[in-house]
N, C-alpha and C positions, 0 to 999 in steps of 0.2 A: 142491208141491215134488217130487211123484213123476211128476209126466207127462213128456213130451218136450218141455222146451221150444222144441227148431228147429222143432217139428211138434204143434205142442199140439192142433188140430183134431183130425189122426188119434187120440190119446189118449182125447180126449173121445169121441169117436165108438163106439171099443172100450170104453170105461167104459159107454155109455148100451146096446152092443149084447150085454154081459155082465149087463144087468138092473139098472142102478145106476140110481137115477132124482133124486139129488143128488149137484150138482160143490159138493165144498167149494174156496174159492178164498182161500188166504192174500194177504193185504196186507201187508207189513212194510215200515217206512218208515227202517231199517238204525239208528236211534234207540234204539228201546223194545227190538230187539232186535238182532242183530247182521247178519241175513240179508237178503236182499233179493229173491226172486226173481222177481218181475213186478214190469212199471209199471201205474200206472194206465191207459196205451194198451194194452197187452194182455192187462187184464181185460175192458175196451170188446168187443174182438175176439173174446172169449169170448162176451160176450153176446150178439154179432150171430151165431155159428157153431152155437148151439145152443138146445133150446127146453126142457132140462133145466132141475131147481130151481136157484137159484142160491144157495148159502150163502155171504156175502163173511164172512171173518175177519180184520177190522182190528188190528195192533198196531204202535201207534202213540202218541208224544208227541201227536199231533197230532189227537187224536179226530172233534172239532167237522169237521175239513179232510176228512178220509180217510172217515170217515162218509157227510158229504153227497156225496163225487163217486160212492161206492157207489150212493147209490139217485138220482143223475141217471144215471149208466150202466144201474141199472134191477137190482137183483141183488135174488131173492124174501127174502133174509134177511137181516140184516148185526147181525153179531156185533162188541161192541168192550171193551175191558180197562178193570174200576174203575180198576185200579192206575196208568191215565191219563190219568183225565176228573176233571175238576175239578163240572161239573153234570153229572150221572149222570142223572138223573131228568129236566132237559133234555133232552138226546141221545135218551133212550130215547121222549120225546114227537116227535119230530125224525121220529124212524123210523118210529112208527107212525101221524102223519099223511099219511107218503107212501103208505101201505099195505102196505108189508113189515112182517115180524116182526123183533118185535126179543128181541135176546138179549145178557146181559152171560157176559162172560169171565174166570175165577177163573184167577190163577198159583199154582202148587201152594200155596205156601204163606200164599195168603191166606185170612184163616178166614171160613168161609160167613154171620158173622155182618153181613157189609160188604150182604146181602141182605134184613136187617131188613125194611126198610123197602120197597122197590121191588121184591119178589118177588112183588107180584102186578101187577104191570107190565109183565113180560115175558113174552116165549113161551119163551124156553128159556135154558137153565143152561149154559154150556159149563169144564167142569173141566178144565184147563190138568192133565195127568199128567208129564209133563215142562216144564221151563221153555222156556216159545217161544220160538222161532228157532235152535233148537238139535238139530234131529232129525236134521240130516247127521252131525251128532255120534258116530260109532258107541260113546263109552263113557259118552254119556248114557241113563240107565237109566229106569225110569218110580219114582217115588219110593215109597218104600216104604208109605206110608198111604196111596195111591189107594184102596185098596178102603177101608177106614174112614171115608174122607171121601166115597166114592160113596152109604155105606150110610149115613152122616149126613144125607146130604141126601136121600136116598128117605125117611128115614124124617119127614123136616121136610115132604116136599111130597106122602103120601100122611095124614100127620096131619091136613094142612089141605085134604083131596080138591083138589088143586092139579092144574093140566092143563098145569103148565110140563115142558115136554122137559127131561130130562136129559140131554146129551152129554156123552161123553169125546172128549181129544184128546192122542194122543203114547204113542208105543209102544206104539198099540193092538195086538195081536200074533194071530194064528191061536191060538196057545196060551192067552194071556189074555183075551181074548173071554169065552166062557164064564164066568171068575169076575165080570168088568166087569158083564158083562150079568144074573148074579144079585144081587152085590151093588146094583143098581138103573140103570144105564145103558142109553136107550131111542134112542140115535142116537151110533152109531159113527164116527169121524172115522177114515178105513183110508189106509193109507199103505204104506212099503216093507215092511213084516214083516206085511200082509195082503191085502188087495185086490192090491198091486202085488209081491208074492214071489218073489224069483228060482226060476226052477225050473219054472214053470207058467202056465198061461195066465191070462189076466185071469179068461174063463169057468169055469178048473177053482177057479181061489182064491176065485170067488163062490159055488163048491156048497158049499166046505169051510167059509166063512163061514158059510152058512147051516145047516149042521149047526151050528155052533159058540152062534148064537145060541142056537138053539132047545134047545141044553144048557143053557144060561144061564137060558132061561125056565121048562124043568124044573125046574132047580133052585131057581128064584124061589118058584115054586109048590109044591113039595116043604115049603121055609122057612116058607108065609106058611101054611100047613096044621099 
C-alpha cells in the first residue's frame, strides 16, 4: 500500500536497490477488510517483474480462494488470518505442499492461544499491531499492548527452541522499531512511517532502519544477560 501504484515496478526496483531483499505484498479482498489495493492480475505482474522474496499477505473471507491463486502466481510465502479460515491446519498443509512457507496472521486482539495447536506448523507468526486494512488511516495508532504481546510470544517460541519467525505489521515506525525488535520481533513489515518516510530516500530510511534494529538487538541481549 506504500509503493506507486501507476508504477509499481519502478518501486520495487528502488526497494530491492536500497538493499530490501522481501516485497511484502497485501491482498485484501475489501471483505475481511475495508481496503483494496491490488488485484490478483497485479500481483501476477509483481511476480513476473522481480526475482525478490515474495511475501503474499491475504485478508480475506475467502481464504481457501485467495490462498491458492497466491502460490499458482508463485509468491515464496503466503501468510493468511485464523480469524478467516474455517480449516486452518488445512490451508496451512495446502501451502506447504506447494513449497512455500507458510505463516498464520493474528488481529490485534486475537489471543496467541488460537496457536496451541498448529504452532509448530508454521514458518512464521505475523502480529496484526493495527487492525488491517486500516493503515491510510492517519488516527489509527498501533495498540497499546503490542509490545506485551510481542514479548508473550518470544517468550512462548524461545521456551520451546522454536524457529518460527516472528513478524510485526502496522505502524511499524523508525521510532518504534528498536522497542519491537527487543521485545522479540525478527521480520519487520515497513511501510509509510519507515522504509517509505517522507523526507528521505528509500536508501537513507534503510541506514536509519538498520541502526534502529540493531538498537533492538542490543537491547535484546542486554535483557536476556
Amino acid at each position: 500500500m506504500t509503493g506507486d501504484l501507476a508504477n509499481l515496478e519502478s518501486t520495487i526496483q528502488a526497494v530491492e536497490a536500497a538493499g530490501v531483499t522481501t516485497l511484502h505484498v497485501d491482498i485484501l479482498d475489501g471483505r475481511f477488510s475495508p481496503s483494496m489495493p491490488i488485484g490478483l492480475e497485479t500481483a501476477k505482474r509483481i511476480r513476473e517483474v522481480t526475482s525478490m522474496t515474495l511475501d503474499a499477505h491475504v485478508m480475506s473471507t475467502d481464504n481457501d480462494y485467495f490462498v491458492q491463486e497466491m502460490l499458482n502466481i508463485g509468491m515464496d510465502s503466503v501468510t493468511f488470518h485464523v480469524e478467516g479460515t474455517r480449516h486452518v491446519d488445512r490451508l496451512l498443509r495446502v501451502i506447504q505442499r506447494s513449497g512455500a512457507k507458510s505463516s498464520l496472521a493474528l488481529n490485534p486482539a486475537t489471543p496467541l492461544n488460537v496457536l496451541d495447536w498448529v504452532l509448530p506448523e508454521v514458518d512464521k507468526v505475523c502480529l496484526m499491531l493495527i487492525n488491517p486494512g486500516y493503515a491510510t488511516d492517519a488516527s489509527e495508532a498501533q495498540v497499546p499492548y503490542a509490545l506485551k504481546k510481542i514479548s508473550a510470544l518470544r517468550a512462548l517460541l524461545d521456551s520451546t527452541r522454536s524457529e518460527v519467525v516472528l513478524q510485526v505489521d502496522g505502524r511499524v515506525s523508525l521510532e518504534s522499531v528498536p522497542s519491537l525488535v527487543a521485545a522479540g520481533a525478527r521480520d519487520l513489515v515497513l511501510g509509510s512511517t519507515s522504509l517509505f518516510r517522507k523526507g528521505a530516500t528509500l536508501a537513507e530510511n534503510k541506514l536509519l532502519l538498520d541502526v534502529a534494529v540493531r538498537e533492538g538487538l542490543d537491547r535484546a541481549v542486554q535483557v536476556a544477560a
